[in-house]
N, C-alpha and C positions, 0 to 999 in steps of 0.2 A: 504493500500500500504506500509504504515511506516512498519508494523508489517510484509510482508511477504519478505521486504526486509531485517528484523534482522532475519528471519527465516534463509535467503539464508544467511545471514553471519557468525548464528550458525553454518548452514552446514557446509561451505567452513574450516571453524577455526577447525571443530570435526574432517572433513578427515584430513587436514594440519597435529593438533597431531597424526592422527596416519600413518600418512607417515612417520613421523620421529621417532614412537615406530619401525618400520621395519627395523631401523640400523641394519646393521649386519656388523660384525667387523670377523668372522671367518666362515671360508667353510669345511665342513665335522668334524672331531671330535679331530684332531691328529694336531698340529702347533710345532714348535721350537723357542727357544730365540737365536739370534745371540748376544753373546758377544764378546766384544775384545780386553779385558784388557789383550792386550798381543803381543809381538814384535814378533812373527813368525810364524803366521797364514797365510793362504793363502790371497789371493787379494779377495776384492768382484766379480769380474767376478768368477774367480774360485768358489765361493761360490756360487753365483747363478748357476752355471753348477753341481754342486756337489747336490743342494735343488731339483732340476728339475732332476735329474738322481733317487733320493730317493722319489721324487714326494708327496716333502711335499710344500703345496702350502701357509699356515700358518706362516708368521714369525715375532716375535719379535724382535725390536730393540731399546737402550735404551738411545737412542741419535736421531738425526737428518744429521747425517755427512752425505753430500754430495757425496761421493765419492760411498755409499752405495745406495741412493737416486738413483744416477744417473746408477748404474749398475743393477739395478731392473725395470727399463726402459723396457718396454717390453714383459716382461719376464711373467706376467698373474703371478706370487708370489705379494702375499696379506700383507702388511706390516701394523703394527701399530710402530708408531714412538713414541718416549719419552720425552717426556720435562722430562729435570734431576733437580732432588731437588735445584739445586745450583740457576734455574731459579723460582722457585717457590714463592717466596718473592715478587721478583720485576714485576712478571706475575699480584700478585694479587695487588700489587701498583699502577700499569700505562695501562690501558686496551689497549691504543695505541701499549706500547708494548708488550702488547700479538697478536694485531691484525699485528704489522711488523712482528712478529716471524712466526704465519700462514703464512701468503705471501711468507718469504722467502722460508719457511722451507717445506711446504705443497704444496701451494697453486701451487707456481712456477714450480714444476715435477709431476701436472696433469695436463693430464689424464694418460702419459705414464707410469709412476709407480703409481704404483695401492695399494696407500696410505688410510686404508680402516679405520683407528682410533689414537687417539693422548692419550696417558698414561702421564698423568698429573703429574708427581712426583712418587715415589715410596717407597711402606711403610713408608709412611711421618708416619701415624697415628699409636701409637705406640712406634713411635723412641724416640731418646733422644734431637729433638729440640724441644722445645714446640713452638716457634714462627711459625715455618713451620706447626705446626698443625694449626694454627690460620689462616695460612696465603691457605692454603688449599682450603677450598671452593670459594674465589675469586679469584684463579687464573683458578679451572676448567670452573666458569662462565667466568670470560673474554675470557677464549680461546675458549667455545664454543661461546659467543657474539660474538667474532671475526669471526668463521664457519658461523655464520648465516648472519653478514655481508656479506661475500663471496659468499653466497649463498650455503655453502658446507654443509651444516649442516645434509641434509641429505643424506649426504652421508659418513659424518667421524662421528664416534663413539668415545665418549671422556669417559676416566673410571680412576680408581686410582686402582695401587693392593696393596694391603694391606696384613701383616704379621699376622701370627695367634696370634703378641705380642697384639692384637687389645679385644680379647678375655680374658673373668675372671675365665673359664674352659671352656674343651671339653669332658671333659669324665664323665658319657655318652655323648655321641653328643644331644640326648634331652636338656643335662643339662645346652648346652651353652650358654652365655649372652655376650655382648660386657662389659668391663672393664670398672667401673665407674667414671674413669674421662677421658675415650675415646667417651662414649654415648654424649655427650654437642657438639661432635664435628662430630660425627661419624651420627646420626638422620639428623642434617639439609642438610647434604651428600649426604645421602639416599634418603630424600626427592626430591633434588634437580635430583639425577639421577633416581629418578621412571618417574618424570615430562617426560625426552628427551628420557628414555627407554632404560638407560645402565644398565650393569650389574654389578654384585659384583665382584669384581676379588680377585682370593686368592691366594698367593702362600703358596702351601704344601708338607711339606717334611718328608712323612713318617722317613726319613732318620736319619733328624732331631731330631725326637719323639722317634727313639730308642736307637738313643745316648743320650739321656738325661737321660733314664731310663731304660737302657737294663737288668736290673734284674727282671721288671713286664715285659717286652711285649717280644711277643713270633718274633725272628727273620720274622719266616715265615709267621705271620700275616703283617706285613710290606711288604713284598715280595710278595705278591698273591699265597704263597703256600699252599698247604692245610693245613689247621691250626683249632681249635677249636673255633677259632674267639670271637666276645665276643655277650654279648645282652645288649639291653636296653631295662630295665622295661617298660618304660615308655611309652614306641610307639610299646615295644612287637615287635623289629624288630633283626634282625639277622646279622652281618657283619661277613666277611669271609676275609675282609682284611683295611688295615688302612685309607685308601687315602678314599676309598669312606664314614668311619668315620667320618675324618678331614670334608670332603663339607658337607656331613649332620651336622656337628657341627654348620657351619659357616649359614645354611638352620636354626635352629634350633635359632639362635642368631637373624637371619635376621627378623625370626616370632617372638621373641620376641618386639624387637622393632617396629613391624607393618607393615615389608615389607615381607609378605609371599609370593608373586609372582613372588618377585624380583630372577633371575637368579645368580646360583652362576657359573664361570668357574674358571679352573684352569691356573694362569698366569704363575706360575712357580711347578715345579716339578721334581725331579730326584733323581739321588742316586751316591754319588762319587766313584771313580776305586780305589783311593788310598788316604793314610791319614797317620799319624804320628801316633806313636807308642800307645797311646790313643785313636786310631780311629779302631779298630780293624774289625769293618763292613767297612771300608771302603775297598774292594776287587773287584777286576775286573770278579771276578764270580758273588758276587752278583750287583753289579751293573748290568751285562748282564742281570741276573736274574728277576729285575725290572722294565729294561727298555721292556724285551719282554715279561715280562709279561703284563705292561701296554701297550702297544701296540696291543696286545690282548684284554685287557679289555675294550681300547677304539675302535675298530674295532667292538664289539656286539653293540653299536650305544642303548645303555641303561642308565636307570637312577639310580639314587641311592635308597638304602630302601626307604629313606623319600620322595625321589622323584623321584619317578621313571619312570614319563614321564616327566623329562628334560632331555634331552640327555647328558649326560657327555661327555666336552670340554677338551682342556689340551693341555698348550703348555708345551714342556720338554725343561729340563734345564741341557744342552747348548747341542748348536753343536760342539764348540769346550772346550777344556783344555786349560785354561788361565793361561800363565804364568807369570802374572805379577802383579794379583790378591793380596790381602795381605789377612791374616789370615793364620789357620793353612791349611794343606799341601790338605787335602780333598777339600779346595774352589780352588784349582786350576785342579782339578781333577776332572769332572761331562761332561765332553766333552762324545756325543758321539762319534766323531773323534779327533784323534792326531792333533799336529799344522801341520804336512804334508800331512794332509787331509787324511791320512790311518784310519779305524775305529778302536776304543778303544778296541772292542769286540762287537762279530756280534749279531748284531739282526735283521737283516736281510736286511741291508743296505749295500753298496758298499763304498769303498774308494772312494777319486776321480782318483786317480794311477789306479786303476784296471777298471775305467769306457771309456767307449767308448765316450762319450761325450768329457773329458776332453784329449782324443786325438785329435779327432777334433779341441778342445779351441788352444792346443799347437800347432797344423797343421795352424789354422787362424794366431796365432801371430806369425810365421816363414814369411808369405806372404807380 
């Protein structure tokens, strides 16, 4: 009797894990990052009318503001919400206060906004605090201890993205390994999100990669244009352009360290419209260029050489042109739409001025 009773509570514990490996934190292949470091963006209504008219159901955001929360009420848009680095210390200090922060922040606008993951920090690993590196893995454990207090657990998905600073090379993408004194921190990471069934998050910026070295890499290898592309010996495989490089790199790092299964998406991605006199890719041609190219490549609902039955994910980076952002003149510039919600340049999306929706919105708030 003892024994068929530990049988039935093997069972119950095997399906339990993998209820919660079935997280899913995004819906079909295409998402956006709402950012809004910037005083003359639209309202979140406006934005939710504007995400629903382009019928992107995916969105990132890298905060928890309320104001955001509460106009996604409704609306069937899929939010993952951010704990910002600045919480990330004290999250892994006082598990209490990781569990007030789910309640207020989460817990409190379901089921009506359809809060579907919590992004723990943001290229902590990597950056220039080392504390926050440390401080990293106990803050994602609290705040999911806190979800499974709730009982939400499975149903929010908790992940970190990570910058390609994480990596010791990518080229070839075979070649890649995570950075030796990022591995100590970056393993019991992995370990901890193969357990509950997240994935890798990466933000990549072809964009990035050819500004740093635009004398090897071919513009249009960046761009998805037809290009020469490059190979790798090693896996004897073929790329035709850089993004899907970059996630077989980060594929390639992941199996190094003993998570070959683990899923990579893309957290961030894009290409700026404009830039300072030193940013010479930075053009609102090419930018059009990449965004509808990738929008193409993520509609074939394919994987990459290395892996190519995992469907390739990807939120794009941004909806809007931040103007208040600091750096040079390109980080304020990666919006697909203007702060008046008019598009940057088409790819086949509507302003909100020219949308039918957002006549209605103004027709409501005249009533």
């Amino acid at each position: 009797m003892k024994s068929s009773r530990r049988f039935l509570l093997i069972f119950l514990l095997f399906f339990a894990s993998i209820g919660r490996l079935k997280v899913q934190a995004f819906t079909g292949t295409y998402g956006i990052n709402y950012g809004r470091i910037a005083d003359n963006i639209p309202s979140p209504d406006e934005v939710v009318t504007l995400l629903r008219a382009a019928k992107i159901k995916n969105v990132r955001i890298y905060d928890a503001d309320h104001s955001v929360l509460k106009a996604f009420s409704g609306t069937g848009l899929e939010l993952v919400v951010g704990l910002p680095n600045d919480y990330v210390k004290e999250m892994n200090a006082n598990a209490s206060h990781a569990l007030t922060w789910v309640k207020e922040n989460v817990q409190a606008f379901l089921p009506g906004t359809s809060i579907c993951g919590i992004a723990v920090g943001n290229e902590v690993l990597g950056g220039s605090d080392y504390e926050l590196w440390e401080a990293l893995l106990g803050a994602v454990k609290n705040v999911y201890n806190a979800l499974n207090k709730l009982h939400l657990a499975d149903k929010i998905q908790i992940t970190t993205a990570h910058s390609q600073a994480v990596f010791a090379n990518s080229f070839p993408p075979s070649s890649c390994v995570f950075r030796d004194n990022v591995v100590q921190f970056m393993k019991p990471l992995l370990q901890f999100f193969s357990q509950i069934g997240s994935p890798f998050c990466l933000n990549a910026y072809p964009f990035l990669a050819y500004m740093g070295d635009p004398g090897n890499i071919d513009i249009n290898y960046a761009l998805f244009q037809k290009t020469q592309g490059i190979y790798d010996p090693k896996t004897d495989l073929h790329y035709d352009n850089m993004l899907d490089a970059q996630i077989d790199a980060a594929y390639a790092a992941l199996e190094d360290a003993g998570y070959k299964k683990m899923e990579v998406i893309v957290t961030e991605t894009g290409w700026a419209s404009r830039g300072d006199d030193n940013e010479a890719a930075a053009t609102s041609d090419n930018a059009r260029t990449f965004n509808y190219n990738l929008r193409k490549r993520l509609a074939k609902k394919k994987g990459t050489p290395f892996r190519p039955k995992i469907v390739l994910k990807a939120y794009i980076f941004a909806i809007f042109n931040e103007d208040l952002k600091p750096g040079p003149t390109s980080e304020r510039n990666f919006g697909l739409f203007k702060a008046d919600g008019s598009i940057s340049y088409d790819v086949g999306f509507r302003g909100l001025k020219s949308s039918s929706a957002y006549s209605s919105l103004l027709s409501l708030k005249k009533i």
